[in-house]
Every structure is written in structure tokens, then in C-alpha cells.
C-alpha positions in Angstrom: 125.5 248.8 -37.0 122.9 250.0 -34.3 120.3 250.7 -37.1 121.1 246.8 -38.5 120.4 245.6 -34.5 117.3 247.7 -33.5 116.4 246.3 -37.4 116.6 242.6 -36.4 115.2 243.3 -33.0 111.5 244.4 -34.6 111.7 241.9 -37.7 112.1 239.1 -35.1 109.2 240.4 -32.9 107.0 240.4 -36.1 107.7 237.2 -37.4 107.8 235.6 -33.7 105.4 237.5 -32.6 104.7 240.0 -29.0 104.0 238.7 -25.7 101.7 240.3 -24.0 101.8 239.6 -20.0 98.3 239.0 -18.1 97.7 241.6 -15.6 94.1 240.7 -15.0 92.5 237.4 -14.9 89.3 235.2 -13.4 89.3 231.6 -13.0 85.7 229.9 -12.0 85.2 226.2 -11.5 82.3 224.2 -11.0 82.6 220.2 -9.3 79.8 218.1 -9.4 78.2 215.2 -6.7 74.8 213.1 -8.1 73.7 212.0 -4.6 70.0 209.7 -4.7 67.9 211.8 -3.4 69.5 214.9 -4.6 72.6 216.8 -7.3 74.6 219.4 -5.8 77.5 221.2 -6.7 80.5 223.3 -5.2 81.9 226.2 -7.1 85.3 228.4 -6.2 88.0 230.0 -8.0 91.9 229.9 -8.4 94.8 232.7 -8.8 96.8 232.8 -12.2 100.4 232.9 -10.6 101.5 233.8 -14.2 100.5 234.3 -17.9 101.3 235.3 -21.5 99.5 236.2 -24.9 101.6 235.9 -28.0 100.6 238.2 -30.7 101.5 238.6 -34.3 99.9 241.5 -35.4 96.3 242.2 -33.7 96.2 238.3 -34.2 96.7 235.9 -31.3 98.7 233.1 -32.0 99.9 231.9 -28.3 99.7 232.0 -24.9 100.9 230.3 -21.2 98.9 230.4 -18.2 99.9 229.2 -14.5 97.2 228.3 -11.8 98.0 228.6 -8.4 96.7 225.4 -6.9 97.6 226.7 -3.6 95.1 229.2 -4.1 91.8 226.9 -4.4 89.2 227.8 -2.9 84.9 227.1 -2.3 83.0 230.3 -2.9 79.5 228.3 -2.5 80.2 227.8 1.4 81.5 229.7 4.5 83.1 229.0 7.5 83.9 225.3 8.9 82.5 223.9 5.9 84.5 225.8 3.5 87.8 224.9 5.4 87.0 221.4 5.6 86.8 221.4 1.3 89.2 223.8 0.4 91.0 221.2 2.3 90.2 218.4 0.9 90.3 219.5 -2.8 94.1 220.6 -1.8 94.9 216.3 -1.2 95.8 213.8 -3.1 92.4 212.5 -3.5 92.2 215.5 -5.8 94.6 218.0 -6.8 97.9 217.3 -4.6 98.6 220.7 -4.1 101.6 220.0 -2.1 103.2 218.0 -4.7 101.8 220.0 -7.1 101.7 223.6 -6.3 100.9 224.6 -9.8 98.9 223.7 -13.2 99.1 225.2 -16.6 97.8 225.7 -19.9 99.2 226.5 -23.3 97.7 227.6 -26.1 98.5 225.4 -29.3 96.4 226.9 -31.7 93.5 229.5 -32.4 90.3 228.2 -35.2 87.8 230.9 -35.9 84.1 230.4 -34.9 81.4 230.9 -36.5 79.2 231.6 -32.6 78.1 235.6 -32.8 79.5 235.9 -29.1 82.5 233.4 -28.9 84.6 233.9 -32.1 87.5 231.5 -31.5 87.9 227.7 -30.5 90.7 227.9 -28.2 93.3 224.4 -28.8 95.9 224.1 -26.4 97.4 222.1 -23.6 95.9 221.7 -19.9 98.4 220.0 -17.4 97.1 219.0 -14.2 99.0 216.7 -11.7 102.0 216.4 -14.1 99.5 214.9 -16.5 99.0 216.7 -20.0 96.2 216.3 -22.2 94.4 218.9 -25.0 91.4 220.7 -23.5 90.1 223.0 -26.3 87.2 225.8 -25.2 85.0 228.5 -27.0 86.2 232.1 -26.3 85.8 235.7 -27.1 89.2 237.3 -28.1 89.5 240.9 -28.5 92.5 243.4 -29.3 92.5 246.9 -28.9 95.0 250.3 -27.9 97.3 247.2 -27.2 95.2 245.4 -24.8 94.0 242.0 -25.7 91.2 240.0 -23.9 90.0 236.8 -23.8 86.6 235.6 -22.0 85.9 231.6 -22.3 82.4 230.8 -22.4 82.1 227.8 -19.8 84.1 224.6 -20.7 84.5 221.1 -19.6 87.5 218.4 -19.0 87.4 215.0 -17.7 89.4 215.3 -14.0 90.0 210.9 -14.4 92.4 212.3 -17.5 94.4 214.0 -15.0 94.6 211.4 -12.1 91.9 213.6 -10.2 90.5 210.2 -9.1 88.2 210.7 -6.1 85.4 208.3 -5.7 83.3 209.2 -2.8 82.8 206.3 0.2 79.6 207.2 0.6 77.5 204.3 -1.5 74.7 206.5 -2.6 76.9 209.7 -3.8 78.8 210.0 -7.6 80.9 212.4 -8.0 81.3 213.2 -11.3 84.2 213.4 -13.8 83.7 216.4 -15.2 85.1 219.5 -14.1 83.6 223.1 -15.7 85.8 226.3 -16.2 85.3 229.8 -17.3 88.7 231.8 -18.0 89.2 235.8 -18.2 92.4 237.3 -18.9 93.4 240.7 -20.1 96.8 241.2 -21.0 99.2 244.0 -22.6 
């Protein structure tokens, strides 16, 4: 009876597949102002709380991730100034942090690439604010000695999608929709 058990145990993990957790990861992001006499932009990062791989075979087929929106943060500025927009960024006139401590994204499906460098279109699930919408992105998957590893190349979604909806009150400054990423995980 043990040998039917540990039997089912393995056959379900191959035909479900193997998660694999994340115990590595890098999240960059990139915001955008278009100002009249000049463009400028502010760049930061923000902690995976959480994440997954699912694997069938050396074959990814899955994954989860959790931001930490608590953890957003400026890395272009220092001091007062960095306060004053990690701050802001944390508000409802962006991410709501306090209402919404964290965001996530799920991967839906994998579509090989043709790109030397980047060898899979990533299709999945970004929710922001409590609002979903599909954010697909380029990205480099490897698998190895049980580690898998996934570098984006840099992507783009629309913050308006997600109730992001910050319009500056200064007359002559835009600030604009689009919001750019670059993702590293390693997981095993």
C-alpha cells in the first residue's frame, strides 16, 4: 500500500507539475514626467514578498509572484527628496499602498521566441490596485541542477489600466501612462 501512495505522490507531481519557490529576485521600475522644457524620469525598486515557478519537466509551465508595495522605493534620489516620493508613490494618487499592501502576477502561459537572448513571451496576469489585466513580457528562462531562472528584458503596462490615475497639477508637466519593469527571479 505505501509503494501505491509514494506511486501517486510522483505521478501527480509529473502530470501537475513542481513548484519551485523564489529565493532570489530583482524588481526595477522606471516612471515617466514630459515636462516643456525638459523629460525626466524616476526609477526604484520593490521586494517580492513571495513567489513560485511551476515546472513539468525542465519546462516551465507556471508561476505566482507577490510585490511588496510597502516596499517601494526611488533609487534615482536621496534624502528629503526621496522621502517626499516614496511617499507619494505609496498614496492613493498612485499605488494605495495602505489599502493595498500587495500586487501580483501569474503566469498564464509560456510561447517560445524566436529573440537569440530572450527565448520566451511571458503571458500572465498583473493585478495592481485590485485591478487585473494581462501584461505579457520577453524573458530569458533557464533550468539547470534544479535551479530555474528567469530574467525579463524591460517591459511596459499602461498604470490608467490599473486605476494608477495621477495627473500632475502642474499645467506644463505629463506624466505618462506607461510604467517599465525588468523582473529577475531564481527559484528551486
Amino acid at each position: 500500500m505505501k509503494k501505491l501512495v509514494l506511486f501517486a505522490l510522483v505521478a501527480g507531481n509529473f502530470a501537475f507539475g513542481q513548484t519551485k519557490k523564489v529565493v532570489g529576485s530583482q524588481v526595477n521600475w522606471w516612471g515617466y514626467k514630459i515636462a516643456k522644457t525638459e523629460a525626466s524620469s524616476h526609477n526604484g525598486t520593490v521586494n517580492l514578498k513571495s513567489g513560485n515557478i511551476v515546472m513539468k519537466g525542465n519546462q516551465v509551465i507556471g508561476g505566482t509572484f507577490v510585490l511588496d508595495m510597502t516596499s517601494l522605493t526611488s533609487t534615482d534620489l536621496t534624502g528629503e527628496y526621496q522621502t517626499k516620493l516614496n511617499n507619494h508613490l505609496k498614496t492613493g494618487d498612485f499605488f494605495e499602498v495602505e489599502k493595498h499592501p500587495t500586487a501580483s502576477y501569474t503566469i498564464t502561459s509560456l510561447k517560445k521566441n524566436n529573440d537569440k537572448v530572450y527565448n520566451y513571451i511571458v503571458n500572465g496576469n498583473l493585478t495592481v490596485k485590485g485591478k487585473t489585466n494581462p501584461v505579457s513580457f520577453p524573458a530569458k528562462i533557464a533550468y539547470s541542477k534544479g535551479v530555474v531562472s528567469l530574467v525579463s528584458n524591460k517591459f511596459t503596462f499602461d498604470r490608467q489600466k490599473f486605476d494608477i490615475a495621477y495627473r500632475s497639477p502642474m499645467q506644463d508637466v505629463l506624466v505618462k501612462d506607461d510604467i517599465d519593469m525588468l523582473v529577475k527571479v531564481t527559484a528551486k
